[in-house]
N, C-alpha and C positions, 0 to 999 in steps of 0.2 A: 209321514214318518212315525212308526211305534216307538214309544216309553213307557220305561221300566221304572215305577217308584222303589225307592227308597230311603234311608235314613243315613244322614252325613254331619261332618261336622263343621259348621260356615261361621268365618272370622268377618267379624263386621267389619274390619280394617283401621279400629279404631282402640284394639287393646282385648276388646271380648268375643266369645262363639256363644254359640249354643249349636242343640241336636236339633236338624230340624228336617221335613221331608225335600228331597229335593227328586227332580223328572232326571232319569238315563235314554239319550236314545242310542236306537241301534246303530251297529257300528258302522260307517260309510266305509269306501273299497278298501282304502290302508287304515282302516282304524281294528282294535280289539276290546270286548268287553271283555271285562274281567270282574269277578265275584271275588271280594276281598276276604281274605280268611285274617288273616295280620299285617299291621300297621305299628313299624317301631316310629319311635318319639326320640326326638333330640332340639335342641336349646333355637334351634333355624326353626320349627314349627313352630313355638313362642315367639320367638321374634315376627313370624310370617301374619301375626293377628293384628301389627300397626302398620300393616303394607298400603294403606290409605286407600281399600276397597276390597269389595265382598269378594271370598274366595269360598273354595273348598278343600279344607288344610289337608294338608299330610304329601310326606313325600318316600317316603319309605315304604314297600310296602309288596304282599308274595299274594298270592290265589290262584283263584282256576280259571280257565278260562269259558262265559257262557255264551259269546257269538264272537263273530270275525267277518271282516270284509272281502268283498270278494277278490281283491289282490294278495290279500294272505296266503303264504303259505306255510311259514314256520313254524305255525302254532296251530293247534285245533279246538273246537269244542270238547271240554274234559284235561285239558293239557294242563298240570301245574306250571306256572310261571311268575316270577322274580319282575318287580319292574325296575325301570330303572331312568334316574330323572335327567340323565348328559344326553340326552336323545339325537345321534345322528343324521343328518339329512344324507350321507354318503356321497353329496357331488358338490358342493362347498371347497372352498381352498382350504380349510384343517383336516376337514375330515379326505378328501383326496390325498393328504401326506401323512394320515395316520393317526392324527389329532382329533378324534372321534369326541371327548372330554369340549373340546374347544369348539364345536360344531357352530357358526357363524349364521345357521339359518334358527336354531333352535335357542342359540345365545345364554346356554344356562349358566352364563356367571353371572347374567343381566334376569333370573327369574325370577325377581320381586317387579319387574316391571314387565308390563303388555309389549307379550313380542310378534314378530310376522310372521316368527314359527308356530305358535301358539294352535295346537289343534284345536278345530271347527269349533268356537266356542258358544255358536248355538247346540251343541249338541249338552249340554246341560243345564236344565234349567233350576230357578230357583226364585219361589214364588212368582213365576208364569215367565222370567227375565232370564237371558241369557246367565252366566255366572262362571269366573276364572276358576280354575285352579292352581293351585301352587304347584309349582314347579312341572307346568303342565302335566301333573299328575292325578294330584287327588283322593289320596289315599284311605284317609278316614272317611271312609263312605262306605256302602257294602257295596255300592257297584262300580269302577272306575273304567272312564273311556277314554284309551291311550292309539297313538300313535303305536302301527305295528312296531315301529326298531327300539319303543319304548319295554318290550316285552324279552325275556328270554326263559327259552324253555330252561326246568327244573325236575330231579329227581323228586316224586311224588311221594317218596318214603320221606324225605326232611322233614321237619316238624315245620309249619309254619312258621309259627313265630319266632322260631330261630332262623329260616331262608330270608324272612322281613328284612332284616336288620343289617344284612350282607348290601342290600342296596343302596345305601349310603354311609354309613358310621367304620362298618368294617372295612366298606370298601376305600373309602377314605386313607383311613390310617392304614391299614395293610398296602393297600398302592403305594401311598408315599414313598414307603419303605423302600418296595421291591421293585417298582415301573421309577418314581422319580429319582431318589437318593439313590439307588441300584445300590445297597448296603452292602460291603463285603463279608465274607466269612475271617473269622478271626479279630474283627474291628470292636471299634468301641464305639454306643451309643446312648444317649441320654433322651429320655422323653420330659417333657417338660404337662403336669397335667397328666392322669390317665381315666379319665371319665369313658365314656362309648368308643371314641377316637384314637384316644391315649394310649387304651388297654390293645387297640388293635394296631397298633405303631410298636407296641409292645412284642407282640405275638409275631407281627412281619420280621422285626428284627432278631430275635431267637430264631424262625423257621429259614430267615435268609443266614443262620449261621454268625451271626457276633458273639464275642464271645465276654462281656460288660455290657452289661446292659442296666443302664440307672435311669430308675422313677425320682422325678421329682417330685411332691402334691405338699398338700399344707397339712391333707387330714392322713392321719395315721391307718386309719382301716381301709382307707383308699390303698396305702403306700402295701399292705397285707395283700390287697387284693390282683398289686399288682405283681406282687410274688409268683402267684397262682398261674400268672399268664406268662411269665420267663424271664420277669426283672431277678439279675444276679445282685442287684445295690439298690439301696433305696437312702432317698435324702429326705428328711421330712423339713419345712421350709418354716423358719421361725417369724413370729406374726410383724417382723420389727422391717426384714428383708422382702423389702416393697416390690423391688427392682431385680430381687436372685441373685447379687452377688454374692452373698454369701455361699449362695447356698452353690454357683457356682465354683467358688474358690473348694469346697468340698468335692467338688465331681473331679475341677482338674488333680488336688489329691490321690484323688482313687485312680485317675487315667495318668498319673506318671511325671506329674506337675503340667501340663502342655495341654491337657482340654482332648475332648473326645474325638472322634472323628467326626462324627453324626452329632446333630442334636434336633429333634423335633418340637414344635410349641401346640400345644393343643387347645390352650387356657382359657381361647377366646378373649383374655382382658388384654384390650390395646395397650396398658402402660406397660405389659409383657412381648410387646409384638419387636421389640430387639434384642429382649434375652437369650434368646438362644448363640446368638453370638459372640456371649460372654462365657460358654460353657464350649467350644468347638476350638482346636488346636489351631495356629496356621497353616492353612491350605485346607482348615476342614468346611463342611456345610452344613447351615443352618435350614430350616426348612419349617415353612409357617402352615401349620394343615388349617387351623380352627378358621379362617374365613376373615379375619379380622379387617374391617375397610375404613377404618377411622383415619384423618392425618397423625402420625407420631413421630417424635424427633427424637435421635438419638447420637450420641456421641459416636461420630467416624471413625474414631481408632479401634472400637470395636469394629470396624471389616480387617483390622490389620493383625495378618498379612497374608494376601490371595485367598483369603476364603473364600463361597459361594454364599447368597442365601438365596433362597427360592421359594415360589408360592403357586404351588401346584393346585390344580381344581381337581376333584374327584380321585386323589392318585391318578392319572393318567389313565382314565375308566375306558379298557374296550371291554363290552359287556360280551360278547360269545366269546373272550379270550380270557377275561378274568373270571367272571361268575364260575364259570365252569373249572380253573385249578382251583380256585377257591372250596366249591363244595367237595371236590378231589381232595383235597386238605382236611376238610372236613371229616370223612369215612374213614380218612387215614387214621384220625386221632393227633394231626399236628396239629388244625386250628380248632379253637375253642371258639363254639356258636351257643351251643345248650345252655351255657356256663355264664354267660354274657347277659343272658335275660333274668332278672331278676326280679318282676312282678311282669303278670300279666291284667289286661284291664277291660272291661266291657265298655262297649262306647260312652253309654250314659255315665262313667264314671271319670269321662278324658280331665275333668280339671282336678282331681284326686291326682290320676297320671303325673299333670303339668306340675303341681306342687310338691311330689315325690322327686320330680326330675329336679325342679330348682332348688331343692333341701338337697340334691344330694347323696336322697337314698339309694338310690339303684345305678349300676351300672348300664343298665337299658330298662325301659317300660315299654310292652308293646299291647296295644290292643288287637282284642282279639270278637272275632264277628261268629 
């Protein structure tokens, strides 16, 4: 079997990376190589460095395609392609009803831990040893070996590093929106948080037609920023309102005294993973995007009365059905991708990246090869 050297970026699994050379091999019959052009970053790739073993981070992430197996057919050598980390097995009990996100062989809600889907993970080595990727992807590397249904073809005009970032962050929060919550036109919606996630929970809900739409956040140029993306209200959250009541009692003001219809939570902070239910009418839905898995308790009368709350994986990612309106959105000039990346980074420079991302500063970093 031939390998391809390269340079990636491998989490010891105990808090730190470095750049280091690691072996690509060639792709077996369902598998694709792919040459990384951009790799965006979000708060899951930090976390993925205390996964208790060597990886190869990244999971976001757009290039070209430089070999394919011989059961490929979707994609060629030369073909721009978007990956994507929900990875379908297509004959699965989710994925046979539609549930591609939820795919049962490939278990991506379980991808901090070694799964059965996990592609041939001899196929990269690192320092002479077989070596995981995250979220059987692997992004920050210049070369990545994915499962074909992990690939979908893309407009070779996109810019890279703004196609990147459509693979997780956008896709996230824009799904939520429009595949889970099904937003209506005319409603009301609150984002709680608009960092990568927030700001595209933002954009879904303007593009799916509400017509209030409120940023929550604590910093102010966040709250600016998320003007830009089609917040009609913004609540800035005072340092004292731990728990957002406050700052919910301001949202139900603006919605009519009775609370939004929608409310999204992005924050990631578990003492926040009930808030949203203190900002949604009765009968409205709450909906948890940022991933949060910690146990937290919260007072029941917050579900009163017949509201929903729900905790969606990937917006409900079909990748040939989303990626594709999505960059359609994109050319239109409804969704903002270009706008979203706010530094770009050389790989030797990813812990600059991580500490911009945890300061705060940018609403996306993406490295670029």
């Amino acid at each position: 079997m031939a390998y391809f050297k390269t340079r990636a970026a491998i989490g010891d699994g105990d808090g730190k990376f470095s750049i280091e050379e690691i072996e690509v091999a060639e792709p077996k019959a369902d598998e694709v190589l792919v040459e990384m052009k951009a790799a965006g970053l979000c708060h899951t790739d930090w976390s993925s460095l205390s996964w208790k073993r060597p990886l190869v981070l990244g999971h976001e992430g757009a290039g070209v395609v430089k070999a394919v197996g011989a059961s490929i057919r979707h994609v060629a050598p030369g073909d721009s392609v978007l990956l994507n980390w929900a990875i379908p097995c297509y004959g699965c009990f989710q994925c046979l009803r539609g549930n591609h996100s939820l795919c049962e062989v490939s278990r991506p809600a379980t991808a901090f831990e070694r799964t059965a889907g996990q592609a041939h993970l001899e196929g990269i080595l690192h320092r002479g040893q077989p070596v995981d990727r995250s979220f059987n992807l692997g992004t920050l590397s210049g070369l990545a070996l994915v499962r074909g249904a992990a690939v979908t073809p893309i407009d070779r005009n996109i810019p890279m590093s703004s196609a990147c970032i459509v693979g997780c962050g956008v896709m996230t929060g824009y799904g939520s929106v429009v595949n889970t919550a099904r937003v209506q036109p005319g409603t009301s919606v609150v984002v709680l948080g608009v960092g990568g996630v927030g700001l595209n929970a933002v954009q879904g809900a303007r593009i799916a037609g509400a017509s209030q739409i409120i940023a929550v956040a604590r910093k102010a140029h966040r709250l600016e920023t998320a003007k830009q993306f089609g917040a009609t209200h913004t609540i800035q959250v005072q340092p004292h309102d731990e728990e957002l009541l406050q700052a919910a009692a301001e949202a139900r003001a603006l919605t009519g005294g009775r609370g939004a219809d929608y409310c999204f939570e992005s924050t990631g902070n578990p003492k926040l993973g009930a808030a949203p239910l203190a900002f949604v009418r009765n009968g409205g839905m709450a909906v948890q995007m940022s991933g949060i898995e910690q146990r937290i308790s919260f007072d029941m009368q917050l579900f009163e009365w017949d509201k929903v709350y729900i905790n969606p994986l990937y917006g409900k990612c079909t990748p040939g059905i989303d990626f594709p309106r999505i960059f359609d959105l994109y050319r239109q000039g409804k969704l903002l991708l270009d706008d979203l990346v706010t530094r770009t980074y050389p790989l030797d420079s990813l812990g600059q990246a991580f500490d911009d991302m945890l300061q705060g500063k940018n609403c996306k970093g993406v490295v670029v090869f």
